[in-house]
C-alpha positions as CSV (number, residue, x, y, z in Angstrom):
1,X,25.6,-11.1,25.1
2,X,21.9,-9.8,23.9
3,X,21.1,-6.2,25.1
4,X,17.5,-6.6,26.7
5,X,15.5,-3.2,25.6
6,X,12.7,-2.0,27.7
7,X,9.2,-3.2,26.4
8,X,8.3,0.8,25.3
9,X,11.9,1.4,23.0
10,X,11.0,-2.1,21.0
11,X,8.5,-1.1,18.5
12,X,9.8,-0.7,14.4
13,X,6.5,0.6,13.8
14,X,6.2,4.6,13.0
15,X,2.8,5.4,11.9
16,X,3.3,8.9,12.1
17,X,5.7,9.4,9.7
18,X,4.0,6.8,7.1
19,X,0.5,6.9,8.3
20,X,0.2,3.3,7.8
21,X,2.1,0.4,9.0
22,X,4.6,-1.4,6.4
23,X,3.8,-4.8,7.3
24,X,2.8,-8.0,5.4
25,X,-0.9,-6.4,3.9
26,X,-2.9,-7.6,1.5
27,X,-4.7,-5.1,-0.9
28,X,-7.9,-7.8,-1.5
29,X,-8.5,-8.0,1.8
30,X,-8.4,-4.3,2.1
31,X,-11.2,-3.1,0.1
32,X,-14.6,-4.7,2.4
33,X,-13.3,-2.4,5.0
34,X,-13.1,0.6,3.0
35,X,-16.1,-0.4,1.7
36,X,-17.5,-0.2,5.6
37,X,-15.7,3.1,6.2
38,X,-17.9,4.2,3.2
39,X,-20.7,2.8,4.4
40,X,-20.7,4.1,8.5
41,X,-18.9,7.8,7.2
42,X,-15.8,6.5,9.0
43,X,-17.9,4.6,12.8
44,X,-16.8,1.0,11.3
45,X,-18.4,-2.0,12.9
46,X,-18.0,-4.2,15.9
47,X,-15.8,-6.8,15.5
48,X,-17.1,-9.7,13.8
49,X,-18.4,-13.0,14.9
50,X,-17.6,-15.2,12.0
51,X,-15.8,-18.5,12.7
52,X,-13.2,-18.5,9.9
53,X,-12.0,-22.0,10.5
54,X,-14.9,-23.4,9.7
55,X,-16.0,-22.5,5.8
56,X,-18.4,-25.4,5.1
57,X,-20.5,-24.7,7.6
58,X,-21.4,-21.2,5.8
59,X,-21.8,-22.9,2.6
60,X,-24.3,-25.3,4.3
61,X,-26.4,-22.6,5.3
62,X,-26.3,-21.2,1.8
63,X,-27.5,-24.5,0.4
64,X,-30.4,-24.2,2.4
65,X,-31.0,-20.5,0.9
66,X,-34.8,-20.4,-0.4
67,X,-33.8,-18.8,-3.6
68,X,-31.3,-22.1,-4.1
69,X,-32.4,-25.4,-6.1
70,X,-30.6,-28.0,-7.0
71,X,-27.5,-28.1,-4.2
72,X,-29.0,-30.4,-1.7
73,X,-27.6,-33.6,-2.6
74,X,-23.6,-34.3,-2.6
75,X,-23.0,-33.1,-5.8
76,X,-25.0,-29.9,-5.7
77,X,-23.2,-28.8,-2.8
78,X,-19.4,-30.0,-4.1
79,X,-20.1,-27.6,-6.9
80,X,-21.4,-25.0,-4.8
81,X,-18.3,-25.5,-2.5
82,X,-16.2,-25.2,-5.7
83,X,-18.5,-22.0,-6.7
84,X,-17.9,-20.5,-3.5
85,X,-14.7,-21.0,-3.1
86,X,-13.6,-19.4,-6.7
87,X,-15.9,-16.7,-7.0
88,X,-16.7,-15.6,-3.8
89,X,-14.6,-16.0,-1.0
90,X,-10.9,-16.1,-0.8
91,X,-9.6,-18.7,1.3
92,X,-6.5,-19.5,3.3
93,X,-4.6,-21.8,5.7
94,X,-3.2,-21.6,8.9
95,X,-2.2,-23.7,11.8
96,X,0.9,-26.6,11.6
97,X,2.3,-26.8,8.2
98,X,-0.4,-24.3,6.9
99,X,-2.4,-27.5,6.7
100,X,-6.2,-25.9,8.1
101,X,-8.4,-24.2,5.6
102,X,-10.2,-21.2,6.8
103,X,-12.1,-17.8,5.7
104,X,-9.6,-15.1,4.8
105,X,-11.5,-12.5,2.7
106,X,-14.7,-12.4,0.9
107,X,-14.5,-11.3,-2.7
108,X,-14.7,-6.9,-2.9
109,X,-17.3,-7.7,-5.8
110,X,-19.9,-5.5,-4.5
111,X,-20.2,-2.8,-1.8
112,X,-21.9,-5.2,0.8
113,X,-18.7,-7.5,1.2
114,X,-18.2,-5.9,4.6
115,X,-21.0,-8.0,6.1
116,X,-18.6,-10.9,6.7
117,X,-16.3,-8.8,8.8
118,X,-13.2,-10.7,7.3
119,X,-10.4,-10.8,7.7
120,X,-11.5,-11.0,11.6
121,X,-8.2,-9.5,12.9
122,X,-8.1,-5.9,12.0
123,X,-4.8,-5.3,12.4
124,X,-4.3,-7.0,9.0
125,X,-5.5,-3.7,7.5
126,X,-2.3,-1.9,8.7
127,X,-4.1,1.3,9.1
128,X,-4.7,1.7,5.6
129,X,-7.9,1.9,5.2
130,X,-7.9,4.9,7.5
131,X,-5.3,6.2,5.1
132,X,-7.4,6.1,2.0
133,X,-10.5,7.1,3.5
134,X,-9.0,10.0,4.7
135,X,-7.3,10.8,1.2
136,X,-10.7,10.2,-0.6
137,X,-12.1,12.9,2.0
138,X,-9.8,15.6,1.7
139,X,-10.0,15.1,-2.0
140,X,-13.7,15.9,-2.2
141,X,-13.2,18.9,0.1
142,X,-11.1,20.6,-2.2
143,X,-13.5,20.0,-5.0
144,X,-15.9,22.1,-3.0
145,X,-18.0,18.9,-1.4
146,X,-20.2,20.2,1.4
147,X,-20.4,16.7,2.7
148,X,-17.6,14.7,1.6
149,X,-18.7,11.6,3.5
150,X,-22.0,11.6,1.6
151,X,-21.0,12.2,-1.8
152,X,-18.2,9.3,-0.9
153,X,-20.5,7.0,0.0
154,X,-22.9,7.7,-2.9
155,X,-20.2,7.2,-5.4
156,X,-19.3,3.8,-3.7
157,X,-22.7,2.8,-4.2
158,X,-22.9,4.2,-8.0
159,X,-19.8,1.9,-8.3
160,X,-20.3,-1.1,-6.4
161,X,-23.9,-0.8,-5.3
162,X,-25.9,-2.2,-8.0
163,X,-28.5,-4.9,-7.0
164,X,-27.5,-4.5,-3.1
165,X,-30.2,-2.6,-0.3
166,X,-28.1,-1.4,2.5
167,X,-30.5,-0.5,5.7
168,X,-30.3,1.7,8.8
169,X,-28.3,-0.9,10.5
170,X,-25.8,-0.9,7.5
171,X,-26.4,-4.5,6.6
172,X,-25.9,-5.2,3.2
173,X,-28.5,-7.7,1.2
174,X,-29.8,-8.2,-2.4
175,X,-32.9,-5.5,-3.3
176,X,-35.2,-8.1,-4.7
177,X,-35.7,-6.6,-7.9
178,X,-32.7,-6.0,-9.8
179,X,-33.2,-8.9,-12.1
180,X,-29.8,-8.6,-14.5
181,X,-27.6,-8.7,-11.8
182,X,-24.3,-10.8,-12.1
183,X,-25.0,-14.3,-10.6
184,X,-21.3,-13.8,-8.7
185,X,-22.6,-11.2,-6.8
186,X,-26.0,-12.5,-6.4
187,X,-24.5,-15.5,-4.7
188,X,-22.1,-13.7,-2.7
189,X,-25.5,-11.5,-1.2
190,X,-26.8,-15.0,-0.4
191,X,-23.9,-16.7,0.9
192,X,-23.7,-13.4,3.7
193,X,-26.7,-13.8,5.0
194,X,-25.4,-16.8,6.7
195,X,-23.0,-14.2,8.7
196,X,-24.2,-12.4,11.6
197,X,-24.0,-7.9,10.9
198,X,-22.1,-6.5,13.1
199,X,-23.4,-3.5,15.6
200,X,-22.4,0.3,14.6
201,X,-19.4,1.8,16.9
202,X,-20.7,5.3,18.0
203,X,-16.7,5.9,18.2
204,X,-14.9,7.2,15.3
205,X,-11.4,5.5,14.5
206,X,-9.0,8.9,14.3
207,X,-6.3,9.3,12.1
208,X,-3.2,11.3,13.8
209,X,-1.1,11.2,10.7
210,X,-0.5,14.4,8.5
211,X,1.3,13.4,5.3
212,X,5.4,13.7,5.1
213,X,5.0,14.0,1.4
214,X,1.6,16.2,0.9
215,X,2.2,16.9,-2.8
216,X,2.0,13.1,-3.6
217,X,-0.5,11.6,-1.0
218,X,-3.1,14.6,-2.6
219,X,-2.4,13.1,-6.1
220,X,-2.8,9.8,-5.1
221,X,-6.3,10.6,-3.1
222,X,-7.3,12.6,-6.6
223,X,-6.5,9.7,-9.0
224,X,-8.1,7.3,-6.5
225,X,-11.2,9.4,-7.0
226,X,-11.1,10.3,-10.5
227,X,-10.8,6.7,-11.3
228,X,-13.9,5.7,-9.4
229,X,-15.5,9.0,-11.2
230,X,-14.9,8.3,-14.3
231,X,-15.0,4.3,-14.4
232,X,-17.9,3.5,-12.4
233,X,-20.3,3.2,-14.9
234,X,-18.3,1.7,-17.7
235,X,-16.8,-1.2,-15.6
236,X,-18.3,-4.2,-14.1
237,X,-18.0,-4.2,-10.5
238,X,-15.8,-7.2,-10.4
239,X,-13.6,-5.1,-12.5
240,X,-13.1,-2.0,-11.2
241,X,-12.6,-3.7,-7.7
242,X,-9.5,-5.0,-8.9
243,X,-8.1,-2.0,-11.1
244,X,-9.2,0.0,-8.0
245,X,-7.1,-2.1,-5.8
246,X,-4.2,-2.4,-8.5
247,X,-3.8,1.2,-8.6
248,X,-4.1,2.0,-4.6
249,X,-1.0,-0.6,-4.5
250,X,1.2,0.6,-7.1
251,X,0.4,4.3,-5.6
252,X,1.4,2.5,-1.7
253,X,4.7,0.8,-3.5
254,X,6.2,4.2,-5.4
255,X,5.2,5.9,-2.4
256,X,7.1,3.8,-0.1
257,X,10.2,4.2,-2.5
258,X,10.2,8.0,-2.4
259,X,9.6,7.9,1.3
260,X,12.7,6.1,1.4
261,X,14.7,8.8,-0.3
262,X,13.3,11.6,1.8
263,X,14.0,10.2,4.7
264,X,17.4,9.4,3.8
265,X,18.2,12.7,2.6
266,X,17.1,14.5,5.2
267,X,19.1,12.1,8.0
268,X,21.8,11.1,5.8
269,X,22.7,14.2,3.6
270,X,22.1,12.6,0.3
271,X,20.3,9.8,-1.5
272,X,19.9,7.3,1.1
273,X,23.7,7.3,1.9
274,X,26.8,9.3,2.3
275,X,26.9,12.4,4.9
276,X,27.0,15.7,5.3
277,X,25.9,18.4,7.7
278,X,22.7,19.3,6.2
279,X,23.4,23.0,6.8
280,X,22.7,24.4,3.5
281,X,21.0,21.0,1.2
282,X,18.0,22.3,0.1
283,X,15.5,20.3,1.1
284,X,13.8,17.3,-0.7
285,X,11.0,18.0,-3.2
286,X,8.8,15.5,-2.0
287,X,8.3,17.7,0.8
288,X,5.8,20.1,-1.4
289,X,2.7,20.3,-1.7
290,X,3.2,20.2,-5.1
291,X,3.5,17.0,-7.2
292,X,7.0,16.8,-8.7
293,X,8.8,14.3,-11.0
294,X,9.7,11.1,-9.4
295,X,13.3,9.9,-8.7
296,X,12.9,6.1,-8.3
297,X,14.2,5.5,-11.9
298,X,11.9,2.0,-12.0
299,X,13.0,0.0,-15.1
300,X,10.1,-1.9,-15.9
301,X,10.9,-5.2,-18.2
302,X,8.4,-5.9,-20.8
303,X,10.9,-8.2,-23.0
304,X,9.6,-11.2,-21.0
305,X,12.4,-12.7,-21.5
306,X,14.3,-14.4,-18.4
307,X,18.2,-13.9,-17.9
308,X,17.7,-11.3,-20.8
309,X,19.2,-7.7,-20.8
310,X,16.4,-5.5,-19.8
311,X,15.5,-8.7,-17.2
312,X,19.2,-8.0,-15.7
313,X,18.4,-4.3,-15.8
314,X,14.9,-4.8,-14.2
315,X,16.5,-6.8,-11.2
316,X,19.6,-4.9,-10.2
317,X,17.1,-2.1,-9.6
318,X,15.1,-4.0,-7.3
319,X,18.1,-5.2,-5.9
320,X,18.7,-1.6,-5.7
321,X,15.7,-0.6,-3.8
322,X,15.5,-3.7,-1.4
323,X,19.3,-2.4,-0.7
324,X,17.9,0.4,0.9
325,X,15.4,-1.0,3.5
326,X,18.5,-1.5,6.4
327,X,19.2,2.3,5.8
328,X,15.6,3.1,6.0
329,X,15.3,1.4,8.7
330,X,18.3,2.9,10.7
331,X,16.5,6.6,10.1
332,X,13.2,5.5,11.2
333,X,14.0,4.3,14.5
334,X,16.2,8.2,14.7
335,X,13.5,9.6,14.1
336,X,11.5,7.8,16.5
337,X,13.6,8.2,18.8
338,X,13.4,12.0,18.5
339,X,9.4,12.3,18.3
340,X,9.6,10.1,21.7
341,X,11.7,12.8,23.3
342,X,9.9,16.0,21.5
343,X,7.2,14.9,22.2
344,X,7.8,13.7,26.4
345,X,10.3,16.6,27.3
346,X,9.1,20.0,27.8
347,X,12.5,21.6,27.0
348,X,12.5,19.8,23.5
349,X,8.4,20.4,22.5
350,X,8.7,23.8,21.1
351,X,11.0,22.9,18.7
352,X,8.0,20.5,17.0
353,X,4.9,21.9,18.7
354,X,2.1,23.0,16.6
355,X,4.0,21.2,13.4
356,X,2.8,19.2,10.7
357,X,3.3,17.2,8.1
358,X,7.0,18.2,6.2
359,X,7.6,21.0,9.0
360,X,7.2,18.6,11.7
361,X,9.5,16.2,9.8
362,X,12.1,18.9,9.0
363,X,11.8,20.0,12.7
364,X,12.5,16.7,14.5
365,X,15.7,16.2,12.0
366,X,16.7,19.2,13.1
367,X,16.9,18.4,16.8
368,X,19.5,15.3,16.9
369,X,22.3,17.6,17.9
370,X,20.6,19.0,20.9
371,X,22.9,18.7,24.0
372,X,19.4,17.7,26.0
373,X,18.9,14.9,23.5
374,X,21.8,13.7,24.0
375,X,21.3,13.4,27.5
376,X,17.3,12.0,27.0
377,X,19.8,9.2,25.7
378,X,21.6,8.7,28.4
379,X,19.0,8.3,30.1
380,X,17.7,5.2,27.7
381,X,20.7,3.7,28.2
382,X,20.8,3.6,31.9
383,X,17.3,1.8,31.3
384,X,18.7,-0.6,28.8
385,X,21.5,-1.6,31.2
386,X,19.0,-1.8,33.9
387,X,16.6,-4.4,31.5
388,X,19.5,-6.3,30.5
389,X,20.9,-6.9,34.3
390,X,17.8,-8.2,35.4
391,X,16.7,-9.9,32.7
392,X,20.3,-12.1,31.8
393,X,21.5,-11.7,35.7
394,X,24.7,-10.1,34.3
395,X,26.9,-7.6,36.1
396,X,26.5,-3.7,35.2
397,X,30.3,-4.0,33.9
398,X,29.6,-6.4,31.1
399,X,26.2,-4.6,29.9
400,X,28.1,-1.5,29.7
401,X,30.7,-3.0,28.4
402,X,28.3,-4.7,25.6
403,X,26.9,-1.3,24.8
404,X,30.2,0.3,24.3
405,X,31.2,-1.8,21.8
406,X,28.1,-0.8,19.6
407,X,29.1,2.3,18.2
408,X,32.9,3.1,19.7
409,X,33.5,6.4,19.3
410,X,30.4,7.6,19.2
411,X,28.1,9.7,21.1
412,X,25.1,8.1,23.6
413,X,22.8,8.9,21.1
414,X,24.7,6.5,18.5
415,X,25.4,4.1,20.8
416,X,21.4,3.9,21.9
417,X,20.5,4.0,18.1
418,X,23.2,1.0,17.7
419,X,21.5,-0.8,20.4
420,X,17.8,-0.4,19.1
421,X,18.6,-1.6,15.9
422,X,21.0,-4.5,17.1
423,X,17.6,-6.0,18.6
424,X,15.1,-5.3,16.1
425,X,17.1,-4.7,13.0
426,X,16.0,-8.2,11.5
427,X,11.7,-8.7,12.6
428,X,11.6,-4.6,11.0
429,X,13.9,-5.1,7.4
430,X,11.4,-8.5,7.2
431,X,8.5,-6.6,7.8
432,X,9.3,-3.7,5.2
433,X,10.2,-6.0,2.8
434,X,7.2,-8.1,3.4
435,X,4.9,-4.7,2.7
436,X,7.1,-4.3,-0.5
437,X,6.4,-7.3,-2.0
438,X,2.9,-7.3,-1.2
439,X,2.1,-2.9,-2.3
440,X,4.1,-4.5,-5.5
441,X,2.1,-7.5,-6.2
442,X,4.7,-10.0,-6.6
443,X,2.1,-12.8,-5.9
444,X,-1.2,-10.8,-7.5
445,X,-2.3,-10.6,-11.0
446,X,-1.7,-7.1,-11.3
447,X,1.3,-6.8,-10.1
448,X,4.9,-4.7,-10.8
449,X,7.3,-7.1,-8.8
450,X,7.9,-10.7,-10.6
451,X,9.5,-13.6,-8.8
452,X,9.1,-15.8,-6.0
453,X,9.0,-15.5,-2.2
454,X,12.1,-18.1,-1.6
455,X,14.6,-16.0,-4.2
456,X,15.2,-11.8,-4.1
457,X,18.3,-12.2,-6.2
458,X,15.7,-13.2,-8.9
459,X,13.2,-10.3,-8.2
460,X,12.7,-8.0,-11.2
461,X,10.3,-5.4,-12.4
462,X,8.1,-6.9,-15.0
463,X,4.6,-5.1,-15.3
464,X,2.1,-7.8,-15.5
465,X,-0.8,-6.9,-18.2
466,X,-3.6,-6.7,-15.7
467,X,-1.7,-3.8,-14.0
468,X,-1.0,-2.4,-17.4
469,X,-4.4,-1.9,-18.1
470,X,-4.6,0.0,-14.5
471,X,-2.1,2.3,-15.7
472,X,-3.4,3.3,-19.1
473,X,-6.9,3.5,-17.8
474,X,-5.5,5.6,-15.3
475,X,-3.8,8.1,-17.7
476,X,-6.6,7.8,-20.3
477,X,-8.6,9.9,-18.2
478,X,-10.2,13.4,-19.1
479,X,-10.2,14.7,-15.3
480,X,-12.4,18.2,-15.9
481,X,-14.9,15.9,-17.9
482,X,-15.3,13.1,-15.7
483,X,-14.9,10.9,-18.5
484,X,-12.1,8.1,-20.3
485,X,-10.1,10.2,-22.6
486,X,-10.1,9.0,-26.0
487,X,-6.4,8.9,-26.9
488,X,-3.3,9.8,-25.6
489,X,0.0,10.3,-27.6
490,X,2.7,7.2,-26.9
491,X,5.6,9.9,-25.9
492,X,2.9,11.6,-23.4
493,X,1.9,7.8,-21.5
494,X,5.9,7.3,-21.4
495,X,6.2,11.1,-19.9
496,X,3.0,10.1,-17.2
497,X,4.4,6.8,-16.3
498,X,7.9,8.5,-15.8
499,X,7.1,11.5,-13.7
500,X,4.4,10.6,-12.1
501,X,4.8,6.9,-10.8
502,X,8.8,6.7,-11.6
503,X,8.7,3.9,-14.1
504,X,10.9,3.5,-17.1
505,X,10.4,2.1,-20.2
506,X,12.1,3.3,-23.0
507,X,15.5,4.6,-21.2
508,X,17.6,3.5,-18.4
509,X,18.3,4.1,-15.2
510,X,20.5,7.2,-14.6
511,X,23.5,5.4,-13.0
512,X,23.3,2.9,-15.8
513,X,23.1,5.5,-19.1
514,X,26.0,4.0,-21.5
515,X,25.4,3.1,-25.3
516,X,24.2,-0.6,-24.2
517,X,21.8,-0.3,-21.8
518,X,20.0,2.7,-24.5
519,X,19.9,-0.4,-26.8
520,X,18.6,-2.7,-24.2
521,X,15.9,0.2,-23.6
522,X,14.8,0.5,-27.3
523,X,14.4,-2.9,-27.5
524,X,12.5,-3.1,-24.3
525,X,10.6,-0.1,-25.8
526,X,9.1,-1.9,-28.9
527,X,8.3,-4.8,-26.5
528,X,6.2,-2.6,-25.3
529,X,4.4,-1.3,-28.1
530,X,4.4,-4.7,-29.3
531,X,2.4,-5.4,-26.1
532,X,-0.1,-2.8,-26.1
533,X,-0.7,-3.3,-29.9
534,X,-1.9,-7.1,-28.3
535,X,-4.0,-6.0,-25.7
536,X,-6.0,-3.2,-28.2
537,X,-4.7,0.1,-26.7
538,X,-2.3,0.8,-29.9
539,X,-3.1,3.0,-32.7
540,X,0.5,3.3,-35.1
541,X,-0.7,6.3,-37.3
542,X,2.6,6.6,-39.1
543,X,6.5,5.7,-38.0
544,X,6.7,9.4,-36.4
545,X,6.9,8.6,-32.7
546,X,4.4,11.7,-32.2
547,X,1.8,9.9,-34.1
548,X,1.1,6.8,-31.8
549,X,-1.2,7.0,-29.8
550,X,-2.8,4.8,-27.1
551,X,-6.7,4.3,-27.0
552,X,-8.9,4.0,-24.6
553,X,-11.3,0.7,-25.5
554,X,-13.7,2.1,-22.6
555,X,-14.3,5.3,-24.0
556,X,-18.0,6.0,-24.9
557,X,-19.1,2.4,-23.2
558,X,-21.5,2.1,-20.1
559,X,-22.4,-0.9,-18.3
């Protein structure tokens, strides 16, 4: 027999505790909307009219474009089609067998790409968007902004602005003058005028999230903004779009990894497993609102070669981390749980009222052995039986009978736990995983995960060199100055990409530190170098490994 759960205990989603929803997303898609967030200061538009399943009949109506010779005839408007298609709108499929081509995204290559209002179905955005804007915010108000929504949206503009008007009504359109403007994004400011604006929402889209983890969130909403600071002007647009969204992914994937280890710590009384009575752990240091040294332990393979050593080493620890989505999973839907009841009950809501962030957290954990929770439980599973009677026309005997054999032994707040996940243990692990593999760009360019969609067991960490350059542009940054640092030393990158984003390079993973896998690291190491040298960020001064340095090719240029 299947349990039937009542319609309100179904969701895997829990936006409070990760502010956004770890779902299938899609980072391109993401930044238009950002950009409209920018745009509004946070109203957003009405939801869009455009008819995604039919993409020619946009390009038609930019053939006709009065600035446009030459694509009238069949010809001219195949390569326009082609044009489109590769430069300024991202396109996807849908319907039986995927078969039907329609709209998906238009290219983020300048700050009017909102117009379109793709991806049409919001929800795509898995809150996100409200995420980062937020974390861009707050980082500007404690840099002493005044008005952090306009000095947001005029940086967005210095970035991504050039060439493009944007009026009263927020719609977007070429300014008629700029006459060195890249003929991608010239196009692309054609091909929207085909696309009917949307109207401005009076209502603001709120945010009830306070970050679990306030220490890292606030370094990722600084480097965010210091990377828009400082590259804005010595990027083109098409550019720093894409570093832009390389760096917001990697900083959603570690993220995701460390939220993993929190939580399991603090419901599991250790690293994601074990047990423990949580009396006297010390609580996890991801808690602080201080940054501190990440834990993930990321090998990151740059030997590029397949079946290798450091390729083994690089996939048992994604094999590793995809090990712990079930046990994430399991603690979410606890804590759920508990928010549902501290939040409905009167009896329970002091113990979380007025609490934030890693106090409300700590709080709710601290709750589960409540003898009044344990009877809110009860009470669930008096519903459950209820649901599943009327639903499978089965006798109150065999549904209690059914739940008892979910967790013998244990008390009703185990057994409801057991019977949550028994019924949405598989859609949630699939979603998670599906966020994973997207926040770690195993089908982008820049992207940390390497494999394919059809085989984990072949999933490994393998840096691709467009999310390389992300990362060193990213530490080759001279914060106070607003500006590209020149140089950094070799053994200071390896230190940043360590502590800060978890990633090793040059040693292995704790549970794996034995003479061989040192060697596997070394040689992984001069891959490395070997790899930077190629790509014209290495300076080798001498053999000391304090004189190699990495350079920053940007530093001193301006577009």
């Amino acid at each position: 027999m299947t349990l039937r759960i009542p319609r309100e205990l179904r969701s895997y989603q829990f936006d409070r505790l990760t502010g956004v929803e770890l779902n299938d997303f899609d980072v391109d898609r993401f930044l238009p909307v950002l950009f409209e967030m920018v745009e509004t200061k946070g109203r957003r538009l009405a939801r869009s009219n455009a008819d995604a399943t039919d993409p020619d009949r946009y390009v038609e109506a930019l053939a006709a474009h009065p600035n446009l010779h030459g694509f009238d005839d069949e010809h001219g408007r195949a390569v326009l089609t082609q044009w489109v298609n590769s430069s300024v709108v991202r396109l996807g499929h849908s319907g039986r067998g995927h078969r039907d081509v329609q709209l998906a995204a238009v290219q983020p290559i300048h700050i009017g790409a909102y117009r379109a209002g793709l991806p049409v179905e919001g929800t795509r955005h898995r809150k996100v968007h409200l995420v980062v804007y937020r974390l861009l915010k707050d980082a500007l108000l404690r840099r002493g902004a005044t008005d952090p929504e306009q000095t947001l949206q005029r940086l967005f503009r210095e970035a991504f602005g050039r060439g493009v008007t944007i009026d009263s009504q927020f719609v977007p359109a070429f300014d008629g003058k700029t006459d060195d403007l890249d003929a991608n994004v010239l196009l692309s400011l054609y091909y929207l005028e085909g696309f009917q604006p949307g109207k401005v929402l009076t209502r603001r889209t709120e945010l009830d999230w306070s970050p679990v983890m306030p220490g890292l969130m606030i370094s990722l909403g600084d480097l965010l903004l210091d990377f828009l600071t400082v590259y804005r002007n010595r990027l083109p647009t098409t550019a720093l779009a894409r570093h832009l969204a390389a760096l917001l992914n990697i900083g959603l994937f570690t993220m995701t990894l460390r939220l993993f280890s929190v939580v399991g710590e603090l419901c599991r009384g250790g690293d994601g497993g074990g047990g423990g009575d949580g009396e006297n752990r010390p609580l996890p240091a991801d808690l602080s609102r201080d940054l501190h040294p990440a834990r993930t332990e990321i090998y990151v393979d740059f030997t590029r070669q397949t079946g290798g050593d450091s390729d083994r080493l690089a996939g048992e620890c994604v094999a590793r981390d995809l090990e712990r989505l079930p046990a994430y999973f399991e603690d979410m839907i606890l804590l759920k749980t508990l928010d549902r009841y501290a939040s409905s009950e009167q009896k329970l809501r002091p113990y979380v009222e007025g609490r934030r962030g890693p106090d409300w957290l700590v709080a709710l954990v601290g709750i589960r052995d409540l003898e009044y929770v344990e009877w809110r439980a009860g009470l669930d599973l008096e519903r459950i039986v209820d649901t599943t009677r009327a639903e499978l026309r089965t006798s109150e005997e065999d549904a209690r009978a059914e739940l008892a054999g979910l967790a013998p032994g244990g008390s009703q707040l185990d057994v409801l736990l057991a019977a949550l996940r028994q019924s949405q243990a598989s859609k949630a692990v699939t979603s998670a995983g599906s966020w994973l593999w997207n926040t770690g760009g195993l089908r982008k360019q820049a992207g940390l995960l390497r494999g394919n969609l059809h085989g984990r067991r072949a999933w490994r960490y393998a840096m691709t060199d467009e999310l390389l350059t992300t990362m060193l542009l990213t530490t080759l940054m001279d914060r106070a100055a607003g500006a590209p640092a020149p140089r950094v030393r070799l053994a200071d990158l390896l230190d940043t990409l360590e502590h800060r984003w978890g990633l090793l390079i040059h040693r292995p993973p704790a549970a794996r530190d034995d003479a061989s896998a040192r060697a596997v690291a070394s040689q992984n190491l001069a891959a490395f170098t070997g790899r930077l040298h190629q790509m014209g960020f290495f300076a080798d001064l001498a053999d000391d490994f304090n004189a190699q340095y990495v350079i920053n090719p940007l530093a001193g240029a301006r577009r």
